[in-house]
C-alpha positions as CSV (number, residue, x, y, z in Angstrom):
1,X,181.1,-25.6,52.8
2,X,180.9,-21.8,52.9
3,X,178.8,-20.6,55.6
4,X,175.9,-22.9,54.8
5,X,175.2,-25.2,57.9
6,X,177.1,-23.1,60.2
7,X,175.0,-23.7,63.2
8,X,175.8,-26.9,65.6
9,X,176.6,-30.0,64.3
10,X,175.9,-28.8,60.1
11,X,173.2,-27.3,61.4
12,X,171.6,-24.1,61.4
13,X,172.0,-20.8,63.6
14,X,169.5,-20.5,66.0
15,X,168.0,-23.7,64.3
16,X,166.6,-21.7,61.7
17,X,167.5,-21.8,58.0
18,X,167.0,-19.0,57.1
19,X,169.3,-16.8,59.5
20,X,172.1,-19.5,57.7
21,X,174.6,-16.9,56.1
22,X,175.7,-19.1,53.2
23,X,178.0,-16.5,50.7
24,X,178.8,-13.2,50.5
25,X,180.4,-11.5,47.1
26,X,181.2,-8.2,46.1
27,X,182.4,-7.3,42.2
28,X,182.7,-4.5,39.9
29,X,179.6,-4.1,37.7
30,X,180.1,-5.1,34.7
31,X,180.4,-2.7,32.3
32,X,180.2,-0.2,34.6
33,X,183.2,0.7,36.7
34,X,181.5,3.6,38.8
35,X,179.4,1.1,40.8
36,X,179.6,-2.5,43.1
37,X,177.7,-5.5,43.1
38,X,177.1,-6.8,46.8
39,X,175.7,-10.3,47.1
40,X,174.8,-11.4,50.5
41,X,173.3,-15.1,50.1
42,X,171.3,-17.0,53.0
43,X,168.4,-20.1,53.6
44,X,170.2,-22.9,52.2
45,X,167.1,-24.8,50.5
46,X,168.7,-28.4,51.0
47,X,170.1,-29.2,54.8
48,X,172.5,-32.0,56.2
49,X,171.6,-31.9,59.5
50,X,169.0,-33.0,59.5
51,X,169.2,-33.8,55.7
52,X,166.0,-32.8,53.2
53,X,164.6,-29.8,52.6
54,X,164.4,-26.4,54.5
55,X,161.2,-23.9,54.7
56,X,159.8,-22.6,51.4
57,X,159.5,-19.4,53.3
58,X,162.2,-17.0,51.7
59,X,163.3,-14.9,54.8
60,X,162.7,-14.9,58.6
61,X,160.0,-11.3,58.8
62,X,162.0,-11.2,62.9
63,X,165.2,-10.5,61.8
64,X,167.7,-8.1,59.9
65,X,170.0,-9.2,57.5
66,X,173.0,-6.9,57.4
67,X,176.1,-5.9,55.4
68,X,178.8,-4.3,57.3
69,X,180.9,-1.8,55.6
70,X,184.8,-0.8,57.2
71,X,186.1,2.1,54.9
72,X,189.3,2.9,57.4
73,X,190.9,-0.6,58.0
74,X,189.9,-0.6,61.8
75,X,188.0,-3.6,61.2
76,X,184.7,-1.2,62.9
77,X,182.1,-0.5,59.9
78,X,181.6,2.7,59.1
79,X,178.3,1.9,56.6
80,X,176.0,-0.6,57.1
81,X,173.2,-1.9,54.7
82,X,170.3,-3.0,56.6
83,X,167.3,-5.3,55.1
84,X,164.1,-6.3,56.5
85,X,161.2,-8.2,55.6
86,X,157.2,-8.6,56.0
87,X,154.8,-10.8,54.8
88,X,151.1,-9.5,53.8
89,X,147.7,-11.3,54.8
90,X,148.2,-13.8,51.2
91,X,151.7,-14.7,52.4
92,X,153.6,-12.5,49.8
93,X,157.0,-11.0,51.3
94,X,158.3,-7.4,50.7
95,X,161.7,-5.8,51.8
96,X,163.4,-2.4,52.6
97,X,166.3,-1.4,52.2
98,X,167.8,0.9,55.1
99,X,171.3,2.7,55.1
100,X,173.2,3.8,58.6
101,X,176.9,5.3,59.2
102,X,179.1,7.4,61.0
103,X,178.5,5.9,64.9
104,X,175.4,3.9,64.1
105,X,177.1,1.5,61.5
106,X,178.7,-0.8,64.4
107,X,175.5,-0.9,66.2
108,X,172.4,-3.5,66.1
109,X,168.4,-3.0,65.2
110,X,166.7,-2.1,62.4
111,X,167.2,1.8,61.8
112,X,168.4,4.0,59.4
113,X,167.8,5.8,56.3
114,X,165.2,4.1,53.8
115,X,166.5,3.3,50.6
116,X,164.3,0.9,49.5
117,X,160.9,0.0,50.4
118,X,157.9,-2.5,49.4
119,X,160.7,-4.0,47.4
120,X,158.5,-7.9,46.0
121,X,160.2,-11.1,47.1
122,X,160.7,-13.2,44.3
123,X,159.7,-16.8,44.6
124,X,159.2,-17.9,40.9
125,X,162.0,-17.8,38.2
126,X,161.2,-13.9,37.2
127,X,163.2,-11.7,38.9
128,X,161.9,-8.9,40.5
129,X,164.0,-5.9,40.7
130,X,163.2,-3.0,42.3
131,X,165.4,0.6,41.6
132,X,165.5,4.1,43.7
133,X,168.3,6.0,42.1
134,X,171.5,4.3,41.3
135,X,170.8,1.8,43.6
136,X,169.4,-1.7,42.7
137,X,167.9,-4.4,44.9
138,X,166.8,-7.9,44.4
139,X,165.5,-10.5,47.0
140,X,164.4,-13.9,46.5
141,X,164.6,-17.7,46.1
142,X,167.8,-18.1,43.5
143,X,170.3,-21.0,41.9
144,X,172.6,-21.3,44.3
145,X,175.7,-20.2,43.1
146,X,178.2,-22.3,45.4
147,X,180.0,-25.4,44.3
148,X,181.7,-27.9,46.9
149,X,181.9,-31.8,47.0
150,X,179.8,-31.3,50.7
151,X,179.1,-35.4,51.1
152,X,183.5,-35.8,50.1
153,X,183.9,-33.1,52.9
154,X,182.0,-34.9,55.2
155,X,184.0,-38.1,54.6
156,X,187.2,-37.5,55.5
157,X,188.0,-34.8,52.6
158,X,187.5,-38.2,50.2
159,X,186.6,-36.0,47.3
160,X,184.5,-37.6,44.4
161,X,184.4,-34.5,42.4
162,X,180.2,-34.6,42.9
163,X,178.7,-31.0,43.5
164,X,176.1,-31.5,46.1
165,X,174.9,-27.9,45.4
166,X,173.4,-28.5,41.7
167,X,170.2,-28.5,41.6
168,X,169.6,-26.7,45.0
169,X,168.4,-22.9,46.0
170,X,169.5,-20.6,48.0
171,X,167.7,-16.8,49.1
172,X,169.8,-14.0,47.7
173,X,170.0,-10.5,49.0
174,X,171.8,-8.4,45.7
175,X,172.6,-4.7,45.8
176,X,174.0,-2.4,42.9
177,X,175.4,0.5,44.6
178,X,177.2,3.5,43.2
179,X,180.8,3.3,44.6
180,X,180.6,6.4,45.9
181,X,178.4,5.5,48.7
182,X,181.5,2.7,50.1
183,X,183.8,5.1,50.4
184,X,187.5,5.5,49.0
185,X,189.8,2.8,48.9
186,X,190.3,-1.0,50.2
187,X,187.1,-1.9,52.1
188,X,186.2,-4.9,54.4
189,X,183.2,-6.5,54.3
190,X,181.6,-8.8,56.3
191,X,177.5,-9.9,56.5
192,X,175.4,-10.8,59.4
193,X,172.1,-12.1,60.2
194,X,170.1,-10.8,63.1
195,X,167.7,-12.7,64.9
196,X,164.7,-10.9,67.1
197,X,162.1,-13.8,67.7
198,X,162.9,-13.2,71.8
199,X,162.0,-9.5,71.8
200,X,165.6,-8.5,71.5
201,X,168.4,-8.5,68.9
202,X,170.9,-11.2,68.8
203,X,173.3,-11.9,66.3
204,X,172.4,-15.2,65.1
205,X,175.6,-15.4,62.1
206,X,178.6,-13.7,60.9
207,X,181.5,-13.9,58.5
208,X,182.8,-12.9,55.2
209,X,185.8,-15.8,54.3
210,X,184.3,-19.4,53.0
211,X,184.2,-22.5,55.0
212,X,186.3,-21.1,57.7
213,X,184.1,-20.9,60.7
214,X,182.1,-24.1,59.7
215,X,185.2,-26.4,59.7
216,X,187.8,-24.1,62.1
217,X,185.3,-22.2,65.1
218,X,185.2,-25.9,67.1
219,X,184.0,-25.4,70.3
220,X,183.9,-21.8,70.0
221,X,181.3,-21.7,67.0
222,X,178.6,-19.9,69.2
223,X,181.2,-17.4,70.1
224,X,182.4,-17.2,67.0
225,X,179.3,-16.5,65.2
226,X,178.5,-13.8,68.0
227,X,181.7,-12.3,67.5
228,X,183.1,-9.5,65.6
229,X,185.8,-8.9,63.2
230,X,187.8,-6.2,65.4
231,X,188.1,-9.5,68.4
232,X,189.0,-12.0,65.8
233,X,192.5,-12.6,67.6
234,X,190.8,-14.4,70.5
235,X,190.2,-17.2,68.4
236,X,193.3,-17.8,66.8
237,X,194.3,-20.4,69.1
238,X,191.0,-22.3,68.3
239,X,191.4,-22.2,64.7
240,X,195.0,-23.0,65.1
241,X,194.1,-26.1,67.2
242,X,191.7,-27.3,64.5
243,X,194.3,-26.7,61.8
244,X,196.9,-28.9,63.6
245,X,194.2,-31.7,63.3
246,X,193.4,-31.3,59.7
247,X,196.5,-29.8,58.5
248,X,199.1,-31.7,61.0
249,X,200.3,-28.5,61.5
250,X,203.2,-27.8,64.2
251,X,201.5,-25.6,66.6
252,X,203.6,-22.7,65.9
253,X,202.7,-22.9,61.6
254,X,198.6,-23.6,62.7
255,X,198.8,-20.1,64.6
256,X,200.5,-18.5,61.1
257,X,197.7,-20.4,59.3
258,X,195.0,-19.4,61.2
259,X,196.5,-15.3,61.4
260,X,196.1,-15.8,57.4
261,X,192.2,-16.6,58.0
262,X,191.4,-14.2,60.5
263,X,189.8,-11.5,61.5
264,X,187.2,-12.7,59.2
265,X,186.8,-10.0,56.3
266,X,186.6,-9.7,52.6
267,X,188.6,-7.3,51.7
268,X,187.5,-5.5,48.7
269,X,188.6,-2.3,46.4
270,X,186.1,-1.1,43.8
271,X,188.7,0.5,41.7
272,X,190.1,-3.0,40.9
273,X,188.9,-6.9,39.3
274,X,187.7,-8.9,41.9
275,X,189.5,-11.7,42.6
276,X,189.0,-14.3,45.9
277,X,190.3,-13.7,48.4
278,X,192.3,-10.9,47.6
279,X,189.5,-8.1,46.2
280,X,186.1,-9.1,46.4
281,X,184.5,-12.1,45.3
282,X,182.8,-12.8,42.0
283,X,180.4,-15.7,41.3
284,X,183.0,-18.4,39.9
285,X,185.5,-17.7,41.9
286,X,186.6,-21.0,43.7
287,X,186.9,-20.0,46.9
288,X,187.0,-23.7,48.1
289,X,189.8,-24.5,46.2
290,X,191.9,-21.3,48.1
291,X,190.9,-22.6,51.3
292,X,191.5,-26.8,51.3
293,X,195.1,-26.3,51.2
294,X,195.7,-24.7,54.3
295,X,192.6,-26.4,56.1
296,X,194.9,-29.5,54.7
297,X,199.1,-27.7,54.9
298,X,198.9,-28.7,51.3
299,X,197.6,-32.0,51.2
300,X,194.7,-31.4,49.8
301,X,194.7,-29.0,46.8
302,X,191.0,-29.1,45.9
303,X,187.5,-31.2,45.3
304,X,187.4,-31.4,41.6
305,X,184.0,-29.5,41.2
306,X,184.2,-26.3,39.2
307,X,181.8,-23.3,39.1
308,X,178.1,-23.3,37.6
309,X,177.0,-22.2,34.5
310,X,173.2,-21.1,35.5
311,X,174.4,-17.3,36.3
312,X,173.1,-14.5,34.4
313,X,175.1,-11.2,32.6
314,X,173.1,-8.9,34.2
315,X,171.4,-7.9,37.5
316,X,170.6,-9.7,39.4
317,X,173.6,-12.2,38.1
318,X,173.0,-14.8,40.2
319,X,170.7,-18.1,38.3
320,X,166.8,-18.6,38.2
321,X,166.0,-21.0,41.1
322,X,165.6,-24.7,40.1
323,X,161.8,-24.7,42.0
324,X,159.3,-21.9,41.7
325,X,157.5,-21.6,45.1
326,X,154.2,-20.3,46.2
327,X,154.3,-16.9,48.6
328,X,152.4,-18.8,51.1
């Protein structure tokens, strides 16, 4: 189910919703050629585990929520796209925008170059966009764009063809860039969320590629989610163990399967039409239905659920939430 509920048992990272990476998507502009769309979605609205509603409180004001940018293929980011966010006295949330690279991209905290700053949360339908530049940036309570038969997955893979995800919200972080901020050529992306409620910075969640480390990390999810894309090989074997249960795999196709999956990048080229999970990701891309059949070695080809048709032509693209919510 993407990344949403990727902490223990459909749970949440750290236990808190809002460090739950959910999607991440990166597109051409349309219209525009000469600049990126980067979508980094977290804070599930609706959980599983335990089911109901999550905290009407967009983003956690303790943590960074991070893109990670690898321009030379050695899975290390060279930019990274840093956000953070702080609530006033009446509850009201505001973001900025940093930018790092060179040495400083791989690394942890909340530094860098300001892009953005003061940027309003939006927690009504309106969306609040704030601009510096050629760069555009939008945060806030949004449709969430993701469509999977969740309560089919969580019976066996006995698909009924319902999307659990109509209806529900998500928190969306969207960036228009200029494309010659990414660098030349194929990139890798991957987004993060970092959590400092302890006094220091941990990494809370990871990943890029949908479903994979809910349904393949096993006992190795906390590792997993600490992990990073350049040590992806050391968990191989535990995604090829899982695939040999839900795939029936021989052991020796479950370790091609899981090489396929892993590390866990998007790889993405600007200069060409995104496409999952070969370039980028759009909005209606089903990424589920690329992923059942080798979580399944072809037995299951997909869940019958196809994308929504809240999203919007222009920025921020993705729909007006379902529930307009107070900034307390």
């Amino acid at each position: 189910m993407s990344h949403h509920y990727s902490g223990p048992d459909y749970g949440f990272p750290h236990g808190d919703a809002r460090l739950d990476l959910t999607d991440l998507y990166a597109f051409p502009k349309p219209g525009d050629t000469g600049k990126s769309i980067l979508i980094m979605n977290v804070h599930p609205s609706v959980g599983v585990s335990p089911p109901g509603p999550t905290t009407e409180v967009p983003f956690a004001t303790k943590a960074v929520y991070e893109l990670k940018i690898d321009t030379d293929g050695d899975l290390v980011a060279n930019v990274a796209y840093r956000v953070r966010f702080t609530t006033d006295k009446n509850g009201a949330q505001t973001a900025t925008l940093r930018r790092v690279e060179g040495e400083q991209a791989p690394g942890i905290g909340d530094d860098g170059e300001a892009i953005i700053e003061g940027a309003p949360v939006s927690t009504a339908r309106e969306a609040l966009v704030t601009e510096n530049g050629d760069y555009r940036f939008f945060a806030g309570w949004r449709s969430d764009p993701f469509f999977f038969d969740t309560m089919g997955a969580l019976n066996n893979l006995q698909f009924t063809g319902e999307d659990f995800f109509t209806g529900k919200d998500v928190c969306s972080i969207v960036l228009e860039v200029p494309n010659s901020v990414l660098g030349s050529g194929k990139l890798g992306l991957w987004h993060r969320t970092v959590d400092g409620a302890s006094g220091n910075w941990v990494q809370a969640d990871r990943g890029a590629l949908a479903s994979q480390s809910v349904f393949l990390s096993g006992d190795e999810k906390a590792a997993y989610q600490a992990g990073q894309p350049a040590d992806d090989a050391r968990f191989i074997n535990v995604f090829a163990h899982s695939l040999e249960h839900t795939g029936g795999y021989t052991p020796e196709a479950a370790k091609r399967a899981a090489g396929i999956l892993l590390p866990d990048i998007l790889p993405y080229d600007p200069r060409k039409p995104a496409a999952y999970p070969t370039n980028g990701r759009t909005l209606t891309d089903d990424a589920i239905d690329v992923f059942l059949p080798i979580l399944t070695n072809g037995k299951v080809t997909g869940d019958n659920v196809g994308h929504h048709t809240d999203l919007l032509d222009s920025f921020p693209y993705v729909g007006k939430p379902h529930k307009v919510r107070s900034a307390v």
